[in-house]
VOGU-3710 file (C-alpha; in Angstrom, 3 decimals, decimal comma):
1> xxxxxxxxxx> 0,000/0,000/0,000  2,957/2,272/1,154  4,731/1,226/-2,059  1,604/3,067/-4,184  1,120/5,743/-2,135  4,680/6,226/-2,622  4,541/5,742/-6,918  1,730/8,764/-6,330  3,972/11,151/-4,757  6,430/10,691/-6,892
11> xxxxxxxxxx> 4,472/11,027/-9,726  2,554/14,298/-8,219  6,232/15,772/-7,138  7,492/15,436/-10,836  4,501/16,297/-12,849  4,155/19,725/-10,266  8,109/20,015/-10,567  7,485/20,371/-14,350  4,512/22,460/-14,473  6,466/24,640/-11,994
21> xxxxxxxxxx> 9,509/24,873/-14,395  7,383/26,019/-17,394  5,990/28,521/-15,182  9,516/29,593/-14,565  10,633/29,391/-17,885  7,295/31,636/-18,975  8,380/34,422/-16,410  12,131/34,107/-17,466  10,584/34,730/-20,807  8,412/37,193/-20,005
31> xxxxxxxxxx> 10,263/40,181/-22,797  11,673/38,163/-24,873  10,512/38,830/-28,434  8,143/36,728/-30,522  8,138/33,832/-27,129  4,754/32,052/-26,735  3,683/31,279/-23,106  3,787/27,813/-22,311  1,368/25,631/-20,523  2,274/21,725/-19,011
41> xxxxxxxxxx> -0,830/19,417/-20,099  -1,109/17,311/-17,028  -3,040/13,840/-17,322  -4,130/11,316/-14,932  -2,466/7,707/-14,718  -5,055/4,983/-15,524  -6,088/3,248/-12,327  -5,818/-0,501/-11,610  -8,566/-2,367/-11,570  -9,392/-4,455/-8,024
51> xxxxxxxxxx> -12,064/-6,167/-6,047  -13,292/-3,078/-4,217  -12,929/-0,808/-7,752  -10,418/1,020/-9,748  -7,163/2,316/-7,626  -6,248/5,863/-9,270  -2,057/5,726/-9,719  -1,369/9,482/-9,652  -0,729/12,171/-12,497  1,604/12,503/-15,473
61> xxxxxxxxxx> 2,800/15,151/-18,014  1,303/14,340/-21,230  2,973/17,492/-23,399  3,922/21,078/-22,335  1,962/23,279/-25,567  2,369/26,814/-26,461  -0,634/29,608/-26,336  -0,566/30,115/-30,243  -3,007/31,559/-32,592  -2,177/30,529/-36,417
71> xxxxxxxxxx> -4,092/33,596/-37,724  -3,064/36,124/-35,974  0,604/35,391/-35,779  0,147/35,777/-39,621  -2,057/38,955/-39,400  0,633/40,351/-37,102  3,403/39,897/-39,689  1,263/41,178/-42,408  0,113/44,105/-40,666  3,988/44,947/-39,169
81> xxxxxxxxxx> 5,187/44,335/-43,028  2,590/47,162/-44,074  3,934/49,688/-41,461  7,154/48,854/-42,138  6,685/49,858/-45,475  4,689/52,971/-44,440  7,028/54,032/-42,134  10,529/53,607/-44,120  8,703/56,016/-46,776  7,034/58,642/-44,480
91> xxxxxxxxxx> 10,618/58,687/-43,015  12,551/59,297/-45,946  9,984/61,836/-47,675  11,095/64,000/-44,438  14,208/64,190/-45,212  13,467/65,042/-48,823  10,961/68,015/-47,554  14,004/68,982/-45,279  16,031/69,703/-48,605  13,678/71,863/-50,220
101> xxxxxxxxxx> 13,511/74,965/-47,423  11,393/77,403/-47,477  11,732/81,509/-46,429  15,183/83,406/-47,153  17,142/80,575/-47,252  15,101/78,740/-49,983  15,905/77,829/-53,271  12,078/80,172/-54,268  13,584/83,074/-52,095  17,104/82,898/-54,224
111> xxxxxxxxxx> 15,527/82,898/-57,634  12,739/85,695/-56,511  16,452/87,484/-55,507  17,840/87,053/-58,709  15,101/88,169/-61,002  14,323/91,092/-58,849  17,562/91,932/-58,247  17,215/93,133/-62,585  15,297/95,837/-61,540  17,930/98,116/-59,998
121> xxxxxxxxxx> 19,597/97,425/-63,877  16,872/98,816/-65,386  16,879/102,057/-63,544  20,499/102,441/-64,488  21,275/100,158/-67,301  25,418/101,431/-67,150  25,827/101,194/-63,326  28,227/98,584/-62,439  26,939/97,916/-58,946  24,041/96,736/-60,110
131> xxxxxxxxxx> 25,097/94,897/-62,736  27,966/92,816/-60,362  24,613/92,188/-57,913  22,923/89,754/-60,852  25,974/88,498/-61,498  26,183/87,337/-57,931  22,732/86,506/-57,803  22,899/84,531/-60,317  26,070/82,646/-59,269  24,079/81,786/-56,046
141> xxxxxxxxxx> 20,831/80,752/-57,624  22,850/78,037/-59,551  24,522/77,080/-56,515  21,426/76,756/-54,303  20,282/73,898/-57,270  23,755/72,454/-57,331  22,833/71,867/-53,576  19,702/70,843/-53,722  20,523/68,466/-55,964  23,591/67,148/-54,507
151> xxxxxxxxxx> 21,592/66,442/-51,316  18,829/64,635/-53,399  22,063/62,299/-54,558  23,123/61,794/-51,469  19,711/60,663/-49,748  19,489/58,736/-53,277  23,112/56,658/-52,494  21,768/56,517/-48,802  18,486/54,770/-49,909  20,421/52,899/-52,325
161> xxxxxxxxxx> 22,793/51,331/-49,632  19,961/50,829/-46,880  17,882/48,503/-49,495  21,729/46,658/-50,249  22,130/46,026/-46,653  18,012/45,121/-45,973  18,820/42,192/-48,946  21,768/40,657/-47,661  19,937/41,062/-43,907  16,614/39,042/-45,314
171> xxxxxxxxxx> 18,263/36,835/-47,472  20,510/35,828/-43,800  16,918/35,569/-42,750  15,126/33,186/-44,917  18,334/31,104/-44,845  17,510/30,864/-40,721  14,041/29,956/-41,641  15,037/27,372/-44,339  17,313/25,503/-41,392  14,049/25,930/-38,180
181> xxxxxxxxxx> 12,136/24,364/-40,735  14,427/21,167/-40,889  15,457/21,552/-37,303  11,575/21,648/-36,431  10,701/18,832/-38,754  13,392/16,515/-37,299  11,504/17,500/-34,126  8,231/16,737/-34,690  9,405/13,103/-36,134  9,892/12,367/-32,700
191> xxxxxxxxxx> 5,996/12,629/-31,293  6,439/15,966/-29,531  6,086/19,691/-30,588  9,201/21,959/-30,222  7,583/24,686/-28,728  10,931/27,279/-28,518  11,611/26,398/-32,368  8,065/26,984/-33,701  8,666/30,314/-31,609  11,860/31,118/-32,955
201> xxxxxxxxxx> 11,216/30,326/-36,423  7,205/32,533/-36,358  9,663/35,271/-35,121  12,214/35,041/-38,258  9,219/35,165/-40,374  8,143/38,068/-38,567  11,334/39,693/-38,946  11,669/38,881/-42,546  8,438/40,570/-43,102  9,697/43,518/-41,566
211> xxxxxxxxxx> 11,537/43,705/-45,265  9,565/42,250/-47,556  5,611/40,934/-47,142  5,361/37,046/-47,736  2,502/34,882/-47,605  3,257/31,099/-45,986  1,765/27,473/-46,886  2,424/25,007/-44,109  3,981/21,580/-45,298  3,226/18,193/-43,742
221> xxxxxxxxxx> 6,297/17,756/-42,481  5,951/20,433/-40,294  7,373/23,138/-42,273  6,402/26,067/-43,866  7,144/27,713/-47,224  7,408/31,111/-47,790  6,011/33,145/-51,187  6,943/37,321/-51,874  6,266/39,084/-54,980  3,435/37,193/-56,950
231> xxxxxxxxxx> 3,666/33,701/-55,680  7,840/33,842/-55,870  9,280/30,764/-53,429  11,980/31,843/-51,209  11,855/29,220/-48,553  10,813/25,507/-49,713  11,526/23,280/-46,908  14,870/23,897/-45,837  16,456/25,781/-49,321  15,723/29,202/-49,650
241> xxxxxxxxxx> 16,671/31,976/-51,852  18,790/34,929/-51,766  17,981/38,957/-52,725  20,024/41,570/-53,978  19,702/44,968/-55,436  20,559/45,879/-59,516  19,345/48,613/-61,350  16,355/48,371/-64,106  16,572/47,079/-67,546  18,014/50,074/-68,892
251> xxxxxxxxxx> 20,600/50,565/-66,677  19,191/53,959/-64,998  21,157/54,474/-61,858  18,358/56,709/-60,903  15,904/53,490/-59,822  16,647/50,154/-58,333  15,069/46,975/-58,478  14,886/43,803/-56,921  16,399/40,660/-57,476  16,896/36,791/-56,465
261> xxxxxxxxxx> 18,049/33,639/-57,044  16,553/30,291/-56,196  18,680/27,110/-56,205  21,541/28,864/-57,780  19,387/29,799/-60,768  20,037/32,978/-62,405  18,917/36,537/-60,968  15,490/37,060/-62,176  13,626/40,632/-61,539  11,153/40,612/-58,629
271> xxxxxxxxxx> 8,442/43,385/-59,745  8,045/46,039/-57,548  4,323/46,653/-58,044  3,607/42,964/-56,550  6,195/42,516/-53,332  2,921/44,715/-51,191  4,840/45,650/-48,040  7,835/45,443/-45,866  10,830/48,115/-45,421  12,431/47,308/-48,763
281> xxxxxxxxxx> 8,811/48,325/-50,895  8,552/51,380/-49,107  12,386/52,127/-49,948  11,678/51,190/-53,818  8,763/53,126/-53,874  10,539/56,468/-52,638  13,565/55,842/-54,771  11,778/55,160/-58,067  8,705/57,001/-57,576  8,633/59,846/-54,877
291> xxxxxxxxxx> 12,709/60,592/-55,481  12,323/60,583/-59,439  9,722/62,959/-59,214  11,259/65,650/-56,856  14,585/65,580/-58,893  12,251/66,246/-61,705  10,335/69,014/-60,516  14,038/70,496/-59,364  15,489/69,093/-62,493  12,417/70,982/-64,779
301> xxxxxxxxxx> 12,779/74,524/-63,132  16,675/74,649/-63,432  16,165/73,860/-67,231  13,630/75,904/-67,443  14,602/79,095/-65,962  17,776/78,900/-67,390  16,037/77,925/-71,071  14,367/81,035/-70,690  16,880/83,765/-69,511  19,377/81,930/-72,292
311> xxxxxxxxxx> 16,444/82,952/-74,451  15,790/86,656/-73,146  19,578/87,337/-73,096  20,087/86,389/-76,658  17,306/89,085/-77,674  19,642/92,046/-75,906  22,339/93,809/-76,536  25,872/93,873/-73,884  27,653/96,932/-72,866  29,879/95,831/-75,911
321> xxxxxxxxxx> 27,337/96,191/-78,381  27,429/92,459/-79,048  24,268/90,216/-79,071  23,974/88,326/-75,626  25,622/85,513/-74,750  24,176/82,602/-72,979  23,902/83,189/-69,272  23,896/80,185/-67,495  25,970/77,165/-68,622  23,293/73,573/-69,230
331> xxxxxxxxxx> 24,301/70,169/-69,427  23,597/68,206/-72,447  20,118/66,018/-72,192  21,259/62,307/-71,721  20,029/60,488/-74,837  17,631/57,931/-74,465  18,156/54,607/-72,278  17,753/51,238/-74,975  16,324/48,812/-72,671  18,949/45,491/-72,389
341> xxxxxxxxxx> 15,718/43,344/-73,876  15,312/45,729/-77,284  16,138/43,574/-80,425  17,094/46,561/-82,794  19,737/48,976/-82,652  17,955/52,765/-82,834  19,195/55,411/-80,445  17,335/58,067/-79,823  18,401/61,772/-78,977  16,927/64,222/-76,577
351> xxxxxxxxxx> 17,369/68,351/-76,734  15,824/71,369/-75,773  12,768/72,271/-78,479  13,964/75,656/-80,128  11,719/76,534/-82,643  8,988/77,444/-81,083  10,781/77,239/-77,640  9,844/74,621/-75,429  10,698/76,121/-72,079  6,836/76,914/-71,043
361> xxxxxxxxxx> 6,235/73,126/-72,153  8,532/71,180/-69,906  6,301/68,316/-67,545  7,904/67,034/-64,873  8,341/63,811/-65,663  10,020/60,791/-67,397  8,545/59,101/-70,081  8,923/55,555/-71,902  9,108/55,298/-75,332  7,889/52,221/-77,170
371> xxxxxxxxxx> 7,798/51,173/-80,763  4,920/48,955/-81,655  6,259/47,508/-85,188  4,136/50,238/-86,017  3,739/53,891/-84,499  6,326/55,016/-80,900  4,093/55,518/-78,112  5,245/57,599/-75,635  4,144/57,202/-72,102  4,622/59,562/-68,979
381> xxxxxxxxxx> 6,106/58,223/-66,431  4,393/60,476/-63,655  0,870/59,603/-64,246  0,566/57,581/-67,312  -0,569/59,576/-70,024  0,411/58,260/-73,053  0,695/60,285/-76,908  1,491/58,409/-80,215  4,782/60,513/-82,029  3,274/60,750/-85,416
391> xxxxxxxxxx> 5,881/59,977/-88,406  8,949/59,555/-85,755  11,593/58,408/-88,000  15,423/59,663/-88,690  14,130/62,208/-91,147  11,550/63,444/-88,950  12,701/64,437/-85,506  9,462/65,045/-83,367  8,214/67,446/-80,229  7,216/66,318/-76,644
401> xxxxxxxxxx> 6,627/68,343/-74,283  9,212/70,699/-74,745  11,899/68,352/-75,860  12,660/67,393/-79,432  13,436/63,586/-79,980  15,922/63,025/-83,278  16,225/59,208/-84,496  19,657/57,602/-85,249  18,392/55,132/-87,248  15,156/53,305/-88,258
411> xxxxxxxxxx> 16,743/49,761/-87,213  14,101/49,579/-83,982  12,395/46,050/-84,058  8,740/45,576/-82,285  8,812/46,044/-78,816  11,534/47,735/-77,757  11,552/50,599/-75,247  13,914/53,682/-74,276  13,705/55,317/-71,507  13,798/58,818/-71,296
421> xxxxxxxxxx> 15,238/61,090/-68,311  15,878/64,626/-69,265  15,624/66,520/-66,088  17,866/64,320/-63,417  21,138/66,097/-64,116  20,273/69,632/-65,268  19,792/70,716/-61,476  23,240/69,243/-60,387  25,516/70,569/-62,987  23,620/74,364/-63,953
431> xxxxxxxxxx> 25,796/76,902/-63,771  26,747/80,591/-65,240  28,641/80,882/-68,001  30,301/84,117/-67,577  31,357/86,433/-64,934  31,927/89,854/-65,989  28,907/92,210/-65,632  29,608/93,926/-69,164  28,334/90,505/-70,611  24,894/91,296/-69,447
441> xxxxxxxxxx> 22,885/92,204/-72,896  20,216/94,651/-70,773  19,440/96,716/-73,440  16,750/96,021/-76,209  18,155/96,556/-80,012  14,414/97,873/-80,909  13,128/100,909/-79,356  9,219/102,468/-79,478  8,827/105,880/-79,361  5,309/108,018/-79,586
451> xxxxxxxxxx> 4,474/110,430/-81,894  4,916/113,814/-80,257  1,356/115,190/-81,378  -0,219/112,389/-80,086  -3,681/113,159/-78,363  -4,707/109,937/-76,893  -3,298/107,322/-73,756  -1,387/105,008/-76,135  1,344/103,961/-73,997  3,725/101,185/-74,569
461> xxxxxxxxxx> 3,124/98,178/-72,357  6,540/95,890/-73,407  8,705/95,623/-76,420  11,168/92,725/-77,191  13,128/91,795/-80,279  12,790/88,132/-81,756  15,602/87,496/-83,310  18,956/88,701/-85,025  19,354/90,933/-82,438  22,003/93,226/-84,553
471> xxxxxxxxxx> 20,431/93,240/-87,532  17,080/94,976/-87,014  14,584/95,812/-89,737  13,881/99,491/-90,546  11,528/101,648/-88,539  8,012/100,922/-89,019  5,671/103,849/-88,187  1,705/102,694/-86,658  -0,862/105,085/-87,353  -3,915/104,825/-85,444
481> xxxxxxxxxx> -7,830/105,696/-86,102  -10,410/105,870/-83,552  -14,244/105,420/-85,331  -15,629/106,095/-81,754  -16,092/102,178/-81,495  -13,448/100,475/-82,254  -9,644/101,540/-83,084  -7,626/100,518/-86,099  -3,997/100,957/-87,058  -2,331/100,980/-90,578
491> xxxxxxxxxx> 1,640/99,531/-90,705  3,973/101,803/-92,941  5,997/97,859/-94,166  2,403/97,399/-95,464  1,076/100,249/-96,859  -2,811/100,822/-96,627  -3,726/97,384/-94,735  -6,120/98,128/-91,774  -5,838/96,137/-88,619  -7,803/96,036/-85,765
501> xxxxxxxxxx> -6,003/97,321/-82,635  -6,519/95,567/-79,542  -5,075/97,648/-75,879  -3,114/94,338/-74,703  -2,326/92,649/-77,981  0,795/92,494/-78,975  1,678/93,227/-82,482  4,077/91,280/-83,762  7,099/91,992/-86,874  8,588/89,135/-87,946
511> xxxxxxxxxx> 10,499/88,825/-91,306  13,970/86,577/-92,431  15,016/86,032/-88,935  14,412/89,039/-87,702  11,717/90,972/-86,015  10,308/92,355/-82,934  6,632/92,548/-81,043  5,528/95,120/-79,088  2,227/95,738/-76,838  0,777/99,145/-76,352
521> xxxxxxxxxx> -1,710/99,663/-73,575  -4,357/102,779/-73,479  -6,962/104,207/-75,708  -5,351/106,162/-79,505  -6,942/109,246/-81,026  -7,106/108,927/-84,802  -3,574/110,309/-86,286  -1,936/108,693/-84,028  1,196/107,088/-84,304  4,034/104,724/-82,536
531> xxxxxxxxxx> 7,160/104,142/-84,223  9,239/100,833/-83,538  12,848/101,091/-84,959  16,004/100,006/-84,309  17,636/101,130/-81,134  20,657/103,743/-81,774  21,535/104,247/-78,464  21,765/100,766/-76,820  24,419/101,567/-73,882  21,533/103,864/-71,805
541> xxxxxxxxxx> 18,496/101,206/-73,185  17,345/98,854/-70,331  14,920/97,462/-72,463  15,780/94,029/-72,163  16,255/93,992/-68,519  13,036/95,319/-67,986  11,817/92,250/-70,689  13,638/90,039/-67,772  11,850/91,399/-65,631  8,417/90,660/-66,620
551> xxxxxxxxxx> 9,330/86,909/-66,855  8,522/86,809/-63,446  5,050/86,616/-64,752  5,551/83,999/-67,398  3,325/81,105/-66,969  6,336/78,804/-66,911  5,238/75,436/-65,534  2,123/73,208/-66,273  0,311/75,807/-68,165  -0,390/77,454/-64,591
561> xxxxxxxxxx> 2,100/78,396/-62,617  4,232/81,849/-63,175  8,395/81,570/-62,747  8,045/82,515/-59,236  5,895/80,129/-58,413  7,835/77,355/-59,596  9,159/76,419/-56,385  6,533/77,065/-54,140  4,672/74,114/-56,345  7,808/72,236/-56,184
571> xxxxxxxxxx> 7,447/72,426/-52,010  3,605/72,061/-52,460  3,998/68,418/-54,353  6,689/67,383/-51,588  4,201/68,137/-48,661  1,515/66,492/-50,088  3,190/63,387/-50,396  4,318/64,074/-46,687  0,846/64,149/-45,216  -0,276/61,485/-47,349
581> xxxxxxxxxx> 2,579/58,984/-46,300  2,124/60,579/-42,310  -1,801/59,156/-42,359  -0,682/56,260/-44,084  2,226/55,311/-41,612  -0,476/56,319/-38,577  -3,292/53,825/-40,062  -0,774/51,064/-40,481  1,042/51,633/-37,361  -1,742/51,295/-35,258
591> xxxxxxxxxx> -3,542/48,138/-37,280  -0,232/46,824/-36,139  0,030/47,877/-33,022  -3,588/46,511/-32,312  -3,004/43,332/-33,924  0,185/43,099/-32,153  -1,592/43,320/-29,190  -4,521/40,793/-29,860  -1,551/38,279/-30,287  -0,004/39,188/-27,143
601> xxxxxxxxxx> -3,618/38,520/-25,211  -3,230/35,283/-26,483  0,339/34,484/-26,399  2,084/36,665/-24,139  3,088/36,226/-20,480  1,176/38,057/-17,793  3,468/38,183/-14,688  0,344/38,075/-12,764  -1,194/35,079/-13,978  2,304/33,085/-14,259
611> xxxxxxxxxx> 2,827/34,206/-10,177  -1,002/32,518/-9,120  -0,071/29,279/-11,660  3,474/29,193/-9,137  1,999/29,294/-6,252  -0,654/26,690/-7,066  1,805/24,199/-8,875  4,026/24,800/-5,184  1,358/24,024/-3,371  0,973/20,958/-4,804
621> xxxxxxxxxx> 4,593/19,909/-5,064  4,810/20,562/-1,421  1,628/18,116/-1,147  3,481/15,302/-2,960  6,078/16,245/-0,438  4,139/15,489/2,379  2,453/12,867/0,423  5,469/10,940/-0,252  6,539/11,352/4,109  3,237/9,866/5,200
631> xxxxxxxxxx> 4,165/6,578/2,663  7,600/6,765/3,971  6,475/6,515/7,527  3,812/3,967/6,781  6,280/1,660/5,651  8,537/2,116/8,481  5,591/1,406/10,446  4,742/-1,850/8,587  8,615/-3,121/9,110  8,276/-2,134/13,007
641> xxxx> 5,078/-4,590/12,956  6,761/-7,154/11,579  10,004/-6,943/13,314  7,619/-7,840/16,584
//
């Protein structure tokens, strides 16, 4: 009897000595990352049968088993890949608005500067002062873009190198996967679940998402294989596959892409548009999306602006009586990136539209050209508007946007592509292209004057030349007639031809390369007259600097926005994307957070709980204890009686 009271204690001491120990082990556990709480499954030992009924033998451990929910350990990787994603983007589109400042220090506040700083040259056209001032203005608005630009390259190479190091940190990852899942199934082949390895390995898979999103199918042997990017297998069993970072198919070092290998199979392309989540999408997504498009924008108003003032410059006249030079120095338009998959052998080259002048044109954007075997088809990168290039061939160079595109050769085969990229380097490289203030062509080589027994408001508004800036047709005398309701003009280059005269309108001269147009404002009195001729006295004209001037108004950009307000867009576009990536990062974060916390009501260790289950499972090992005394003195009892 002694002997089974005995088997009992021991039986109740071990089983509680157990239970105890996972209790231990829970609290020891109690921060560590991704650890399930543990439970011992006790059972009771099948009595033996006797005369007077079944003789219960005590308790046993039948398996210790981990608090685990299968769905929302996966919803919790999901939902921390998403944020992950969310929050590597809203991070780095920070740093980009911390680039582009705003007030005095600005990039808009420097080129306001410079334009404005014309004005003092067209009150006194010969003053040196003010002449060395846009010099130096100028020299500072390049150098605020060289800046900007520079520090878009440098969060570009920083983005670049975080995504190289995320690969080689996930690929390390899945290979850690690949070896729990044959460490788990040579587990399980035993009869009993490895609680700490199912653990360790839901917690690589967590971390792994952190990177890139993957979706898992459990195998029968215990394992489970993991999927990213459109059903892609990077973990079967225990091989896996490894990531890395390349640039696109046409070599742009502007964009990255993803890559892996299976097996030792060749690097194949995983596309962007399918990997969903994790740190790594939200890094591709800046870099080819967000990035692209603020170097653009940058990339757009330093061509721009600089197109134009080349433009305005040519149409003056310097302190040397010489038509104006170029002021600010541009770097030539890459040509056209042949993707590595195109069968023919076409180039194609990309410039600055001249004639008419494609500075008020530009979009920021990149586009992709394609050639359908039968018409090019040229798509916008920024938003996917796409225009056919009528009769693009070598002997028919064709507009877009702005930019003329000139054929090499008509060797393209159907279904190749170029990539186009015209703004990424202007920004970075702009510059002036002379120093000396005498270079600056402020006056105009036209001028206007009235007719000195003029009786009504005409008044001139602006004047410009065209072209051929030093060889200037002859003077051209407008008379004007008022009929009481409407006013008319006659032009002495074309005798007797009436035209209707419009306050606003400009009136345009423009004959074998040369020309002018001029807008008078105010109400004429018939007789009269305004006389546009060349200008003999160019050194005191600040005609042309005045013409500077009013490019402040120019709609420049999108058909909308004046000069000035190039870079106040430019900022605009950047904080949208800010607030829109801020509520996106807040929405994930906290689905994550919340998730992340419905897991941990079901898995995680309450210090509480763990302390009651301690002082229950001592209560009973200090039972079996006692249990285990009473047998012990029951059988010294029996050998007393039968010493006697």
């Amino acid at each position: 009897m002694s002997g089974g009271i005995m088997n009992v204690g021991v039986g109740a001491l071990k089983a509680n000595q157990i239970a105890l120990q996972t209790v231990g082990n829970n609290i020891a556990n109690v921060n560590t990352p991704g650890y399930s709480r543990q439970s011992a499954v006790l059972q009771t030992v099948l009595g033996q049968a006797t005369g007077g009924g079944y003789i219960g033998k005590g308790v046993d451990v039948q398996t210790i088993v981990r608090s685990y929910d299968n769905f929302l350990t996966k919803q919790s990787a999901l939902a921390n890949s998403n944020a992950s994603a969310d929050s590597a983007k809203y991070d780095y589109l920070n740093r980009l608005q911390e680039i582009f400042q705003t007030g005095e220090n600005g990039l808009g506040a420097t080129v306001g500067s410079f334009f404005n700083s014309f004005a003092d040259v067209a009150l006194a056209p010969t003053d040196a002062t003010a002449r060395t001032v846009v010099m130096t203005k100028a020299a500072q608005m390049t150098q605020q873009f060289n800046f900007n630009a520079s520090s878009l390259n440098d969060l570009k190479l920083g983005v670049v190198d975080q995504l190289s190091n995320n690969a080689g940190t996930v690929s390390e990852l899945f290979s850690q996967i690949a070896s729990a899942n044959e460490q788990i199934a040579s587990a399980l082949s035993g009869g009993q679940i490895p609680n700490d390895l199912l653990d360790m390995r839901d917690q690589l898979i967590y971390k792994a998402n952190q990177y890139v999103q993957t979706s898992q199918v459990a195998s029968d042997n215990g394992g489970i294989n993991l999927f990213i990017s459109n059903s892609q297998p990077v973990v079967l069993g225990s091989a896996y596959a490894t990531l890395d970072v390349d640039y696109d198919e046409y070599n742009n070092t502007n964009k990255s892409k993803l890559t892996y290998s299976f097996g030792g199979s060749d690097a194949s392309e995983l596309n962007e548009i399918y990997l969903g989540g994790g740190e790594m999408y939200g890094l591709l997504k800046f870099q080819n999306n967000d990035l692209i498009d603020a170097t653009n924008l940058l990339g757009r108003m330093a061509l721009a602006i600089s197109t134009k003032m080349n433009e305005q410059q040519a149409l003056g006249v310097d302190l040397n009586g010489d038509a104006g030079e170029d002021i600010f120095s541009l770097p030539t338009i890459p040509d056209a990136l042949a993707s590595s998959n195109n069968q023919g052998t076409a180039d194609i080259a990309v410039t600055v539209q001249t004639s008419p002048s494609g500075a008020t044109s530009f979009k920021a954007t990149d586009y992709v050209i394609e050639y359908n075997g039968t018409n090019w088809i040229a798509t916008r990168t920024v938003d996917g508007t796409t225009a056919t290039l009528t009769s693009f061939s070598t002997t028919n160079p064709v507009n877009l946007d702005g930019l003329t595109l000139t054929m090499s050769s008509n060797s393209a085969q159907s279904g190749d592509t170029f990539y186009i990229h015209p703004f990424a380097a202007i920004a970075s490289s702009v510059s002036t292209a002379f120093s000396s203030p005498q270079g600056l062509a402020m006056a105009s080589p036209v001028a206007a004057s009235s007719g000195l027994s003029n009786t009504g408001t005409l008044a001139l508004d602006s004047l410009s030349a065209l072209s051929d800036v030093l060889n200037q047709p002859s003077a051209v005398t407008l008379t004007f007639t008022n009929s009481g309701s409407s006013y008319t003009y006659t032009r002495s280059d074309t005798g007797s031809t009436s035209y209707t005269y419009t306050p606003g309108t400009a009136i345009t001269y423009d004959s074998n390369s040369t020309g002018w147009t001029v807008t008078l404002k105010g109400i004429p009195q018939t007789g009269d007259t305004y006389i546009i001729q060349p200008n003999s006295n160019t050194s005191l004209d600040a005609g042309n600097a005045q013409a500077i001037l009013d490019l402040r108004d120019l709609t420049l950009f999108d058909g909308l926005r004046p000069l000035t307000d190039g870079y106040a867009s430019l900022v605009a576009a950047v904080g949208v994307k800010v607030q829109s990536a801020q509520s996106a990062q807040q929405i994930t974060t906290d689905i994550a957070a919340s998730i992340a916390k419905q897991k941990s009501n079901v898995s995680g260790v309450n210090l509480d709980e763990e302390a009651a289950r301690m002082l229950q499972y001592q209560q009973a090992y200090q039972a079996a204890g006692k249990m285990m005394q009473i047998a012990q003195s029951i059988f010294e009892t029996l050998l007393q009686g039968l010493g006697r």
